[in-house]
ZAMARGU-4260 file (C-alpha; in steps of 0.2 Angstrom, whole numbers, plus 5000, padded with zeros to 4 digits):
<rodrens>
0) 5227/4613/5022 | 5244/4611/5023 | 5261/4620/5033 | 5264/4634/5016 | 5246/4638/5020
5) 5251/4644/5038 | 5268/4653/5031 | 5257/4661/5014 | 5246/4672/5023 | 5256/4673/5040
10) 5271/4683/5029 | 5260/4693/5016 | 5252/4700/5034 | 5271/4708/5039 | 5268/4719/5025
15) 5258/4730/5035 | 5269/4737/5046 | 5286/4735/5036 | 5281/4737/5017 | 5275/4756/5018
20) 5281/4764/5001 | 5280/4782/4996 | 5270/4785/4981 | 5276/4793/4964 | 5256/4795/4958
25) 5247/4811/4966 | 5231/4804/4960 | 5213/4809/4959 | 5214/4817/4941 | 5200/4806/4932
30) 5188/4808/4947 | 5175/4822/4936 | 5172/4828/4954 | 5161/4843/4954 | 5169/4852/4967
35) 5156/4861/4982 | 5137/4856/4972 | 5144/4838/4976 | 5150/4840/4991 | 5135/4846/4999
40) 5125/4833/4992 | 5122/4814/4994 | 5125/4812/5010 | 5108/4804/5017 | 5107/4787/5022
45) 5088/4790/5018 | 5092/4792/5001 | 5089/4780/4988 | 5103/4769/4981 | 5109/4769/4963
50) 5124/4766/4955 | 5134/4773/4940 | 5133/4762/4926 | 5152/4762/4917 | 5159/4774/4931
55) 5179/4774/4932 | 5183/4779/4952 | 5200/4780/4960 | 5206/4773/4975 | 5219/4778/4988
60) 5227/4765/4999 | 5244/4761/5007 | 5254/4744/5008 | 5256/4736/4990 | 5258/4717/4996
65) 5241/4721/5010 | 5229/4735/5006 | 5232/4737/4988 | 5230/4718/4986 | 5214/4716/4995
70) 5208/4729/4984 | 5215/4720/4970 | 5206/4704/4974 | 5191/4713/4978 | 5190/4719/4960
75) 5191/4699/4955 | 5174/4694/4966 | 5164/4708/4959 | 5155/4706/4944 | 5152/4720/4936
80) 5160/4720/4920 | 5155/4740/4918 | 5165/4745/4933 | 5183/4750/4933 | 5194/4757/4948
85) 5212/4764/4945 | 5220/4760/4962 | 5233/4773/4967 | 5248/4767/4980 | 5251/4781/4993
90) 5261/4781/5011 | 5248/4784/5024 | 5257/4796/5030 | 5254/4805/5012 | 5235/4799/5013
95) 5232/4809/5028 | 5241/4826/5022 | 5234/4826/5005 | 5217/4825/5013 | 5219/4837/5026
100) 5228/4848/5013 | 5213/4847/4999 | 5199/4846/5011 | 5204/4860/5022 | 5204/4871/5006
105) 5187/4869/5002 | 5186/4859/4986 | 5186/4842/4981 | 5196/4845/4966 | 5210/4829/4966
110) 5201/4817/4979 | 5200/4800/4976 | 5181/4792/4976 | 5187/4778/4989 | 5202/4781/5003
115) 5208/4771/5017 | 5208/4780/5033 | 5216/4772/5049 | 5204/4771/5064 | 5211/4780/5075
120) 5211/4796/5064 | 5194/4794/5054 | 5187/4805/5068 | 5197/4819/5065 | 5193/4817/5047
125) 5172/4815/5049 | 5169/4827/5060 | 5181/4839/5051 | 5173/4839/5036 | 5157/4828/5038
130) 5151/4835/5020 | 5166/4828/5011 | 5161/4809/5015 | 5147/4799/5008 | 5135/4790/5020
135) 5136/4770/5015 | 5124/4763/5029 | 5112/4759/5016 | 5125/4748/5005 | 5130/4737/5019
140) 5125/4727/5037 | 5131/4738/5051 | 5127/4724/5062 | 5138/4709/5052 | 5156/4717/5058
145) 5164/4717/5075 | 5154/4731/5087 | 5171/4741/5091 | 5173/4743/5073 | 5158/4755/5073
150) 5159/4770/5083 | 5176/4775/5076 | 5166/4773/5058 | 5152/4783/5061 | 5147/4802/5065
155) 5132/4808/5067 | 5122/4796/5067 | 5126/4789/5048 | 5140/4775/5042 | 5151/4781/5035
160) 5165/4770/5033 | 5165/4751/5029 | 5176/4742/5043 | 5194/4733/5034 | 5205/4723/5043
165) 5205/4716/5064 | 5216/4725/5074 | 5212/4713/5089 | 5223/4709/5100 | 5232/4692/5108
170) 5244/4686/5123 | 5258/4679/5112 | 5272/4670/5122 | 5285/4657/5122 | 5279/4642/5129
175) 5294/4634/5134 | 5299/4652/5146 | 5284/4652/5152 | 5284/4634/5157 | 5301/4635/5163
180) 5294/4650/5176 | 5281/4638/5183 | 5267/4643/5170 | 5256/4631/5160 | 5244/4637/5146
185) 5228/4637/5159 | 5237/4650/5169 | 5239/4662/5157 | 5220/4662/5149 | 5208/4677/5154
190) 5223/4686/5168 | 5223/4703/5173 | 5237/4716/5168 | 5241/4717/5187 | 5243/4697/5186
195) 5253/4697/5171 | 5267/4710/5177 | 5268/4696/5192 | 5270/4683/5180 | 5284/4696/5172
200) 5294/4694/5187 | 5293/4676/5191 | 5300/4673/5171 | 5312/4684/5175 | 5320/4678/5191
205) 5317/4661/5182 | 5324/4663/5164 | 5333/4678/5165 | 5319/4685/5150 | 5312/4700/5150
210) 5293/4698/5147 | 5292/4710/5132 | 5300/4724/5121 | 5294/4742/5122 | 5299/4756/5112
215) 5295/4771/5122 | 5290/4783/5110 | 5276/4769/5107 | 5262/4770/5119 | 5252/4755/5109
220) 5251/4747/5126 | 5243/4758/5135 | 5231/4760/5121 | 5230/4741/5122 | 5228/4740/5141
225) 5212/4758/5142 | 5202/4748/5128 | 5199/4732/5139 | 5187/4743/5148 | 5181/4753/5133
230) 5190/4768/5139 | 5201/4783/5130 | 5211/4798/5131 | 5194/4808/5128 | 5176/4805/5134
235) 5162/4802/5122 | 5158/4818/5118 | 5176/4824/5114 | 5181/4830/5131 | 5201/4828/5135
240) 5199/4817/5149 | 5216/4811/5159 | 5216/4819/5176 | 5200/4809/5179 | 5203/4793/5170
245) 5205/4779/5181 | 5208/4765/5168 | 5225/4775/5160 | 5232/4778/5179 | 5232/4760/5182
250) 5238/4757/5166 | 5253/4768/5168 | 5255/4759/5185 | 5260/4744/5177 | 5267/4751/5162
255) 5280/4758/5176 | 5281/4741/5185 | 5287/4733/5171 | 5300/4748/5168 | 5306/4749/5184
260) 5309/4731/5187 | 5318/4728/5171 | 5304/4718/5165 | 5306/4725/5148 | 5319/4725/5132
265) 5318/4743/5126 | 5318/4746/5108 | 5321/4761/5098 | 5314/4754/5080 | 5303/4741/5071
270) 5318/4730/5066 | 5325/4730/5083 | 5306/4725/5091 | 5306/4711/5079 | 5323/4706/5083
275) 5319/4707/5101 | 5306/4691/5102 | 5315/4682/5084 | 5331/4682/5092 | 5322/4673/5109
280) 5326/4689/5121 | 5310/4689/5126 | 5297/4678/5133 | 5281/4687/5126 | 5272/4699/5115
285) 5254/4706/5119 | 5252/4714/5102 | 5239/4715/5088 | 5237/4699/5078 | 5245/4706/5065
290) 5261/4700/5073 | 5259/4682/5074 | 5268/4684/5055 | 5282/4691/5062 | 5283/4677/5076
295) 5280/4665/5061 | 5295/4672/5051 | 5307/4662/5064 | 5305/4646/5060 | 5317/4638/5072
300) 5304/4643/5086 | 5290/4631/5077 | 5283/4624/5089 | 5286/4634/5105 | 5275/4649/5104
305) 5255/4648/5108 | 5240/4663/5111 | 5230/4669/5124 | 5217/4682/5127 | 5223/4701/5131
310) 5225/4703/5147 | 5212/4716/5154 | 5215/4729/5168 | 5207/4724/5184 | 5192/4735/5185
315) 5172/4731/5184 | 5168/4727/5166 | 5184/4725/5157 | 5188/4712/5144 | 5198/4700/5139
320) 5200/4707/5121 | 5207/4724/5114 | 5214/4731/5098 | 5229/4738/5090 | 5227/4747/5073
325) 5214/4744/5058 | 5209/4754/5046 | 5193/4757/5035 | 5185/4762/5018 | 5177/4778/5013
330) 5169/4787/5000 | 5170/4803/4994 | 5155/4813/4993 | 5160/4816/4973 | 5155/4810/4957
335) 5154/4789/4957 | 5149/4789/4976 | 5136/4776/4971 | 5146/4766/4960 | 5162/4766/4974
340) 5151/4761/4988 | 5141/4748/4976 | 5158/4741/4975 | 5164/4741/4993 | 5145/4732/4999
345) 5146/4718/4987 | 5163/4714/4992 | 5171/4721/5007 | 5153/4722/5015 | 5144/4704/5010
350) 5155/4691/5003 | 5161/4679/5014 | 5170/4668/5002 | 5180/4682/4997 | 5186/4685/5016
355) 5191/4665/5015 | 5202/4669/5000 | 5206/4687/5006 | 5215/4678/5021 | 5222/4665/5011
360) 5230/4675/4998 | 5234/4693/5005 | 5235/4686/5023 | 5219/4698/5030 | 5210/4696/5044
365) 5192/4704/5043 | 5180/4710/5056 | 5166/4703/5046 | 5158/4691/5056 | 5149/4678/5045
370) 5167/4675/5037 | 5174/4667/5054 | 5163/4650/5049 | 5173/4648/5035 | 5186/4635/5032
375) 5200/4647/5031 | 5198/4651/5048 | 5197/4635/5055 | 5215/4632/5051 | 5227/4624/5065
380) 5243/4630/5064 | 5256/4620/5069 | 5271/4635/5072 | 5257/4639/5088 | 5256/4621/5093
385) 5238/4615/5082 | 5233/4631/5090 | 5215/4637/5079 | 5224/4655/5081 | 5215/4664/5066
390) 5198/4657/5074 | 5202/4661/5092 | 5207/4678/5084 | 5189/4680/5078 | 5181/4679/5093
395) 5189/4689/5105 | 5187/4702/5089 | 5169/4701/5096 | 5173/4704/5111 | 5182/4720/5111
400) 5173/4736/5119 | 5168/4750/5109 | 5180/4765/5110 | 5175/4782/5101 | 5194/4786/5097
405) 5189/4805/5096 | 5199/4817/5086 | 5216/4820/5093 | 5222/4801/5100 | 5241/4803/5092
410) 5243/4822/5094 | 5237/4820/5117 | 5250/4806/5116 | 5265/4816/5108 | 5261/4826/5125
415) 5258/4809/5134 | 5273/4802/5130 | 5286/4817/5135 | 5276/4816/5153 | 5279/4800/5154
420) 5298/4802/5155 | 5294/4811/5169 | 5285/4799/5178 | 5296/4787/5175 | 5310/4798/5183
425) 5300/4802/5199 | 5288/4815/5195 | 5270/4810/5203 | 5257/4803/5192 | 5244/4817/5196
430) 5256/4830/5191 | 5260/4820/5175 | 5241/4820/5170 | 5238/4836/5176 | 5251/4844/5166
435) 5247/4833/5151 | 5228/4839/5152 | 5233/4855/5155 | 5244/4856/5137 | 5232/4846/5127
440) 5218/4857/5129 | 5227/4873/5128 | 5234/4863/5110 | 5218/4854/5106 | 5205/4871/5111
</rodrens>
């Protein structure tokens, strides 16, 4: 393959934190839901599978140039000429509202028959109104798609969403800083957080960079640095757990260590994070993959940057591997359930020359496993040095520990993230989580 090849899929994958677009469709009109009989029915995995021959569904998704487009090429692998899918652009934002605003009022009237939830909030969704999804277990393997990507899709014991796009996470840094402190590539594979805060402070004294750029209303790196060692803000069972979580007091440890030795660019925006490694402030960013195309985009830097595992928190059975964001398809329990899901198993759930072109021409990485063997996947791209990044990608995806995200990740850190101003001005770590338990589940009862 050649250099374009690299840049082609690299670009499309900005889109999907930079081309959000509100939507001028409401959608849903053509779904011939039949309101509460369909809702309460269908949703046994036991049951047997069927389609709907000729069944028009709808389908909700955000991200024209990302989402929309995988769904679009999805449409091209499946052959059935019966089945016909009106796709309907909304912000994810608006996704989330409409379905909490016309799930919440007891009728199915308006929903679409596939939507795309991301995984940090699809718990709030399942266990909320378990009745309003469709169990798909039966339509797909389970076991073909990246473990962590499972207990976020699931409730109860059934599947119910069809796992989308890798959220795992890499080491990406400058080469040529990291070299200048001292470092070479063997250094920096398989490191704790604790050893890479110290690496943070040699780069510094040595190159005058700070390590990386942190917006602070954005605790993605503490999400980032808890997952290593398959740990979240609540326990499995939906208990609020901070005061007793060991992993997230280390974690805000170094996440003040990096603060308070200026180890960090702050940032109050997503252009001025980009700007921040493009512009060669800073000398690395540990970040979902998805932002290797946003390191792509600065093609002066060809050449200097390369990958490396997470690092992990220094603590008994953590790993080198992590995720940030993903999302995943669902189906409505409405009219066309069978049809929808038919379509997600045969595309997004078995075929892995789709997934080849998938990350060819939308710039996709999956979490379906057999995919990784392909071709498209063993691509070396030159901008990381020859580096096999998409491959390497792949298989710290299957490394990452399973994390049940629970029901309330973004509203404990809007509380998180005001006690952390604390912190960082002097208050004591177990008043700052015992405070932030204390409001979360008065909020969260």
């Amino acid at each position: 393959m050649q250099e374009t090849l690299s840049k082609k899929f690299w670009l499309l994958m900005i889109a999907l934190f930079t081309a959000m677009v509100l939507a001028a469709c409401a959608g849903g009109e053509d779904n011939d839901s039949d309101s509460t009989d369909s809702a309460n029915s269908g949703n046994d995995e036991d049951e047997e599978v069927s389609g709907d021959e000729g069944a028009e569904i709808t389908a909700w998704a955000w991200d024209p140039n990302f989402n929309i487009a995988a769904l679009n090429l999805a449409l091209e692998h499946y052959e059935n000429e019966d089945f016909q899918m009106e796709i309907i652009e909304n912000a994810q934002d608006d996704i989330v509202q409409k379905l909490n605003t016309g799930l919440s009022s007891g009728t199915m009237q308006g929903m679409p028959n596939i939507v795309l939830i991301e995984d940090q909030r699809a718990q709030s969704f399942l266990q909320s109104y378990p009745d309003a999804f469709y169990a798909i277990g039966d339509y797909f393997e389970t076991g073909d798609f990246a473990e962590y990507k499972i207990p976020p899709t699931s409730f109860d014991g059934k599947q119910y969403g069809l796992p989308f796009d890798n959220g795992a996470t890499g080491f990406f840094y400058r080469t040529d800083y990291l070299e200048e402190a001292g470092y070479s590539k063997e250094d920096l594979v398989d490191i704790t957080w604790e050893k890479f805060v110290e690496i943070a402070k040699d780069v510094k004294e040595k190159t005058g960079h700070p390590m990386l750029a942190l917006d602070p209303n954005d605790l993605g790196i503490l999400r980032v640095m808890m997952q290593t060692t398959g740990t979240w803000y609540t326990t499995e069972d939906g208990t609020i757990n901070l005061v007793d979580n060991e992993p997230l007091k280390v974690a805000l440890q170094h996440y003040k260590e990096l603060m308070n030795n200026d180890l960090v660019k702050l940032v109050s925006d997503w252009s001025q994070y980009l700007a921040a490694f493009n512009s060669g402030d800073v000398a690395s960013v540990p970040a979902g993959n998805w932002i290797a195309a946003s390191i792509e985009a600065e093609e002066s830097q060809k050449g200097l940057w390369a990958a490396a595992p997470t690092p992990r928190l220094d603590m008994d059975g953590a790993k080198n591997a992590s995720n940030q964001g993903g999302s995943s398809w669902y189906v409505l329990n409405i009219d066309g359930k069978e049809a929808a899901a038919e379509f997600l198993g045969s595309t997004f759930g078995s075929n892995a020359d789709f997934y080849q072109e998938l990350l060819t021409e939308v710039g996709a990485i999956g979490t379906y496993k057999p995919a990784s063997e392909g071709d498209a996947y063993q691509y070396e791209n030159e901008f990381f040095g020859g580096q096999q990044v998409i491959q390497d990608i792949s298989q710290w995806m299957e490394e990452i520990p399973q994390v049940d995200y629970g029901m309330n990740t973004y509203g404990i850190e809007d509380i998180l993230s005001a006690e952390l101003q604390q912190y960082l001005n002097g208050k004591s770590l177990e008043d700052v989580l015992a405070d932030a338990q204390a409001q979360a589940e008065n909020q969260f009862k």
